[in-house]
N, CA, C and O atoms as a printed pandas DataFrame, in Angstrom:
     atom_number atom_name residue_name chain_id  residue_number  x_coord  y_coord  z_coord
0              1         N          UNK        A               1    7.948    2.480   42.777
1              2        CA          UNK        A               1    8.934    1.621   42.143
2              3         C          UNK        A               1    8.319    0.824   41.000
3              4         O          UNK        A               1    9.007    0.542   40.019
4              5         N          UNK        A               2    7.098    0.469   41.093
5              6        CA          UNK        A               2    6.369    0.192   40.205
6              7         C          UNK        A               2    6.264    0.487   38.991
7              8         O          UNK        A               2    6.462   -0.287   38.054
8              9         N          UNK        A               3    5.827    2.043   38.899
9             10        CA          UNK        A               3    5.757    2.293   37.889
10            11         C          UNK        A               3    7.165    2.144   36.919
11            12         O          UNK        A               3    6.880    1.939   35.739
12            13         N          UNK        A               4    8.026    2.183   37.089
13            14        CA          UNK        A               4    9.370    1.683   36.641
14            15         C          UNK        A               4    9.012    0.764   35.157
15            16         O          UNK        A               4    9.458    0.980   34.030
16            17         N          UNK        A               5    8.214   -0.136   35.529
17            18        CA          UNK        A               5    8.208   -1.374   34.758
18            19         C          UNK        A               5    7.279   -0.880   33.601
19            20         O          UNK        A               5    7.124   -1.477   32.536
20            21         N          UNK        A               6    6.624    0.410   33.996
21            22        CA          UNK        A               6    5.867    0.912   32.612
22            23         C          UNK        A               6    6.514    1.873   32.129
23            24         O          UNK        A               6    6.088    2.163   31.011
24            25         N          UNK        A               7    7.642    2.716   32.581
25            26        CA          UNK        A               7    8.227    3.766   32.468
26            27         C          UNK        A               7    9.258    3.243   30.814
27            28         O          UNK        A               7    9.242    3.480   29.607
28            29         N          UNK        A               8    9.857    2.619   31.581
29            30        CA          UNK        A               8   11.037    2.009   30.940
30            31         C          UNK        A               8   10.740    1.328   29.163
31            32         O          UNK        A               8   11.147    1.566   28.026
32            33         N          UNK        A               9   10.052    0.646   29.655
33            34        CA          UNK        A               9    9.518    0.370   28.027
34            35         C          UNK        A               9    8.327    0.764   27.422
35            36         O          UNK        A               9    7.729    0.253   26.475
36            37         N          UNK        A              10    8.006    1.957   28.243
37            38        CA          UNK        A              10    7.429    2.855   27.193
38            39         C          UNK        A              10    8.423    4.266   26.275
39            40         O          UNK        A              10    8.218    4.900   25.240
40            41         N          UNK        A              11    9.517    4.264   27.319
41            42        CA          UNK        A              11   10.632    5.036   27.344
42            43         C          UNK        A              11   11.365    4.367   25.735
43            44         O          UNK        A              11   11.367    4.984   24.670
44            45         N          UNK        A              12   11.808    3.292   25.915
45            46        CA          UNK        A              12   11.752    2.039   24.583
46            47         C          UNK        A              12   11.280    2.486   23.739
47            48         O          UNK        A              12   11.804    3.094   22.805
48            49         N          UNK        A              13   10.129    2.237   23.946
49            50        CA          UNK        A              13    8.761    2.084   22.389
50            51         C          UNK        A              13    9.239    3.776   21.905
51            52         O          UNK        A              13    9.450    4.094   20.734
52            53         N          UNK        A              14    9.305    4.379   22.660
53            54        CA          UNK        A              14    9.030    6.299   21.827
54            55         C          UNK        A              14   10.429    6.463   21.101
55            56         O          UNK        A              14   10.523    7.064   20.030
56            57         N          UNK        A              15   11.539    5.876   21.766
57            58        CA          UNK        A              15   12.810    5.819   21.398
58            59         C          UNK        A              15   13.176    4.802   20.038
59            60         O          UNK        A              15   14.214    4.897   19.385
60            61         N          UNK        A              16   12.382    4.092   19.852
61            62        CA          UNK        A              16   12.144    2.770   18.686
62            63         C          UNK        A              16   11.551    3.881   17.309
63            64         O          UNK        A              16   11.923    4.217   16.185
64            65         N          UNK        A              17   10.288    4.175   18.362
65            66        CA          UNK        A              17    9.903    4.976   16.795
66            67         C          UNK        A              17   10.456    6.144   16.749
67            68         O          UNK        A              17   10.631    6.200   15.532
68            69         N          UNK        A              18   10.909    7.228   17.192
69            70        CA          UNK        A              18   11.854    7.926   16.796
70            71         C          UNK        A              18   12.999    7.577   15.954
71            72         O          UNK        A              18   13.192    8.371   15.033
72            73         N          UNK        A              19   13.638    6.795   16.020
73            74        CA          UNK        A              19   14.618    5.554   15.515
74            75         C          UNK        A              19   14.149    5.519   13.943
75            76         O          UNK        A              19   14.684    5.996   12.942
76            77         N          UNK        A              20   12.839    4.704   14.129
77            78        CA          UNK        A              20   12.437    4.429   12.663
78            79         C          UNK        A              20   11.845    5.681   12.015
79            80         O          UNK        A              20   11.599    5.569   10.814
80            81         N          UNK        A              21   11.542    6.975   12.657
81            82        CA          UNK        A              21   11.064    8.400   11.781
82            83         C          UNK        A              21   12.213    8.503   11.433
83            84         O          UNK        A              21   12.397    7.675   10.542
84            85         N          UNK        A              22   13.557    9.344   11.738
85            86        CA          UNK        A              22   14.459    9.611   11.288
86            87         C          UNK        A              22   15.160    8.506   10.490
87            88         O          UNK        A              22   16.039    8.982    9.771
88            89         N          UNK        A              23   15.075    7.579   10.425
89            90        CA          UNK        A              23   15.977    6.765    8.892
90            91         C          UNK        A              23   14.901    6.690    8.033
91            92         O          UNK        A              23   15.138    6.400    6.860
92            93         N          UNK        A              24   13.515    6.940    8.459
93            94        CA          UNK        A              24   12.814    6.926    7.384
94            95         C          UNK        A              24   12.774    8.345    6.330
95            96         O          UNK        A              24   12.550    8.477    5.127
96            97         N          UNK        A              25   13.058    9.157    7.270
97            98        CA          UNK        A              25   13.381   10.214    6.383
98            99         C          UNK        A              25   14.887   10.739    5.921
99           100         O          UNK        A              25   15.117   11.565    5.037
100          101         N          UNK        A              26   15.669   10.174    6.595
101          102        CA          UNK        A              26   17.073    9.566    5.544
102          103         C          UNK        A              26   16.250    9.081    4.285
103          104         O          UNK        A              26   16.346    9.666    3.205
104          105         N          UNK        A              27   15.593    8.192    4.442
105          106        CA          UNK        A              27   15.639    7.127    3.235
106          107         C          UNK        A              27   15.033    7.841    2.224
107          108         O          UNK        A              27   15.432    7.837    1.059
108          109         N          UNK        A              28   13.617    8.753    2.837
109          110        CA          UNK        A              28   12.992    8.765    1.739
110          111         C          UNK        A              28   13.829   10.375    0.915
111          112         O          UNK        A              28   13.496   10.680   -0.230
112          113         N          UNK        A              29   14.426   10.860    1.358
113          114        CA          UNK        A              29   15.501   12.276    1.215
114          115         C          UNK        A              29   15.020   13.402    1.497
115          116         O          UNK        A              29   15.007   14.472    0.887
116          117         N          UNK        A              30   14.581   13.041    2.579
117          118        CA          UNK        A              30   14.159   14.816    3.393
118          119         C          UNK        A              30   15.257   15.726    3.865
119          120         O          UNK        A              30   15.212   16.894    4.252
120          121         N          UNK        A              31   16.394   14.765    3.713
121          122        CA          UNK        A              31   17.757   15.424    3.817
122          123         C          UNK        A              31   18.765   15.652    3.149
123          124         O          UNK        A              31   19.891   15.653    3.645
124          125         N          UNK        A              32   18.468   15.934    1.641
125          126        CA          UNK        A              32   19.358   15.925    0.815
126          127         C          UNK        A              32   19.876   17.065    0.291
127          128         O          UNK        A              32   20.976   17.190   -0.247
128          129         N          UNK        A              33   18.929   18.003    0.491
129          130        CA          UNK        A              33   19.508   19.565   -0.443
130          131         C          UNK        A              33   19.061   20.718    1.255
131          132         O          UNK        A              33   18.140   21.518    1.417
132          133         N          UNK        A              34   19.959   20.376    2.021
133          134        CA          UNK        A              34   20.053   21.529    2.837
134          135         C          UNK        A              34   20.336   23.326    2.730
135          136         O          UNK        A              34   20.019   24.286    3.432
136          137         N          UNK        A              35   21.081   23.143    1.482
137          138        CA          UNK        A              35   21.210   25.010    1.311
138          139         C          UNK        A              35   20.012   25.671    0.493
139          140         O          UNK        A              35   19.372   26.723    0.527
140          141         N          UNK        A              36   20.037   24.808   -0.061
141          142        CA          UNK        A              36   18.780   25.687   -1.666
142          143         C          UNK        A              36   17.415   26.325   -1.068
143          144         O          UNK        A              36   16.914   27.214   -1.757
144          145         N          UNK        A              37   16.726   25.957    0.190
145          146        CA          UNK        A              37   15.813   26.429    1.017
146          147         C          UNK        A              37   16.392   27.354    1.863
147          148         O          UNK        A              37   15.555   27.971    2.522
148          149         N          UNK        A              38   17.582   27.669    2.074
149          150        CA          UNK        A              38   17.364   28.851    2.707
150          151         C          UNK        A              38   17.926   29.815    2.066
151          152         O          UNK        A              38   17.625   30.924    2.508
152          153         N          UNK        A              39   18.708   29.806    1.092
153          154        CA          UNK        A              39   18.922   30.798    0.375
154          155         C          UNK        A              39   17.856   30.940   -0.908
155          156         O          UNK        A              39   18.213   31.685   -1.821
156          157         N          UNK        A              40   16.726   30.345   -1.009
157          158        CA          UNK        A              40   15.797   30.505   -2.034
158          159         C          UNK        A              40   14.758   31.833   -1.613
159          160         O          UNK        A              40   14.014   32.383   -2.425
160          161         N          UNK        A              41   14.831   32.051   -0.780
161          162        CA          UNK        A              41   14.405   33.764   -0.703
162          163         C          UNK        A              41   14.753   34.599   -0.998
163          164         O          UNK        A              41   13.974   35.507   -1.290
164          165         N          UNK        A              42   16.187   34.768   -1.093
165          166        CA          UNK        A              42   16.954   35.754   -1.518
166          167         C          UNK        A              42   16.757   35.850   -2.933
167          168         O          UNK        A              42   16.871   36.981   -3.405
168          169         N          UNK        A              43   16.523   35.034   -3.608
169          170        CA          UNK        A              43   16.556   34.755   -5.353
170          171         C          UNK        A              43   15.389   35.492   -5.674
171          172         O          UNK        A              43   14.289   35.274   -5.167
172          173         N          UNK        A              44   15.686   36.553   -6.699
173          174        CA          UNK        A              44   14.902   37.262   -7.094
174          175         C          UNK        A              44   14.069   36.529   -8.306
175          176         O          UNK        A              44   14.846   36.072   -9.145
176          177         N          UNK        A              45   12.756   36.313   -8.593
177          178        CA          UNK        A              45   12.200   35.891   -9.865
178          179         C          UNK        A              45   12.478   36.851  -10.921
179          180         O          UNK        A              45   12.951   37.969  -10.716
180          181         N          UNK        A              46   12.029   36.161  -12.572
181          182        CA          UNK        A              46   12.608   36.998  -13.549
182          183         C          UNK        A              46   11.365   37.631  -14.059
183          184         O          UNK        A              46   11.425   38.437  -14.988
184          185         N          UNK        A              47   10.067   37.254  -13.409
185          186        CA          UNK        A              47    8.710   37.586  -13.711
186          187         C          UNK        A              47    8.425   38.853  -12.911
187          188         O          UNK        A              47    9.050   39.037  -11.867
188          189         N          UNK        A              48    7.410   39.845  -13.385
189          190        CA          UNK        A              48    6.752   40.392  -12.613
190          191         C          UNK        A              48    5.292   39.741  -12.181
191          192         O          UNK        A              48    4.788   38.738  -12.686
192          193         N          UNK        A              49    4.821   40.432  -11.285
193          194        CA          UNK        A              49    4.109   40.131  -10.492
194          195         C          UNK        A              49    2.342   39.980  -11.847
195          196         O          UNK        A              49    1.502   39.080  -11.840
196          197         N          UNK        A              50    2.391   41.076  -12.665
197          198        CA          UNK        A              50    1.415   40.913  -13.752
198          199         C          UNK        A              50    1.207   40.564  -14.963
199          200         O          UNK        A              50    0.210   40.737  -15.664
200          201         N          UNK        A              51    2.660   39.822  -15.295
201          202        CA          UNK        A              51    3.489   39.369  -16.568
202          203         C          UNK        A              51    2.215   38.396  -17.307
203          204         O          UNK        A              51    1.808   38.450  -18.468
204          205         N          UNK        A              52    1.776   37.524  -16.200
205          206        CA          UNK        A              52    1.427   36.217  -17.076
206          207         C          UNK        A              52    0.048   36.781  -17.156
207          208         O          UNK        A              52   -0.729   35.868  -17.437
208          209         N          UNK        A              53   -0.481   37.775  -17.037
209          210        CA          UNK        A              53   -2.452   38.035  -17.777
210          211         C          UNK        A              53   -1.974   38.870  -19.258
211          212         O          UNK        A              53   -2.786   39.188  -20.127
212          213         N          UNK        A              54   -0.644   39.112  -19.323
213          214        CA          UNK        A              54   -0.732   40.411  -20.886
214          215         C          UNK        A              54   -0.241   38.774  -21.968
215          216         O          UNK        A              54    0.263   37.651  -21.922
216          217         N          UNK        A              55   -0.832   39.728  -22.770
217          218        CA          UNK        A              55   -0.873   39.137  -24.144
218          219         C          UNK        A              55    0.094   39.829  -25.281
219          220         O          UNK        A              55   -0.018   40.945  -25.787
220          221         N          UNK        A              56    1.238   38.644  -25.558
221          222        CA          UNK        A              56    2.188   39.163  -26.374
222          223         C          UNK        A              56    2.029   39.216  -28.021
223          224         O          UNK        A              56    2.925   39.699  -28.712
């Protein structure tokens, strides 16, 4: 029963900072452009792969 009294507000504390990770990454905008990463594979580049060593 004891342990209770360490359970609980350590249960707190992990739940606090979880709390403050996620609005911190609201804030800083780790959540702002959800589509463009997963459809950015599909996007073909306009370069080839040996374009940038030739000399125009």
């Amino acid at each position: 029963m004891s342990i209770l009294y360490v359970l609980i507000p350590l249960a707190l504390l992990i739940l606090a900072v979880a709390v403050w990770a996620f609005f911190w990454a609201v804030g800083s905008g780790q959540f702002d452009d959800l589509d463009t990463p997963a459809v950015r594979i599909l996007m073909d580049d306009d370069k080839n792969p040996g374009d940038e060593n030739k000399n125009d």
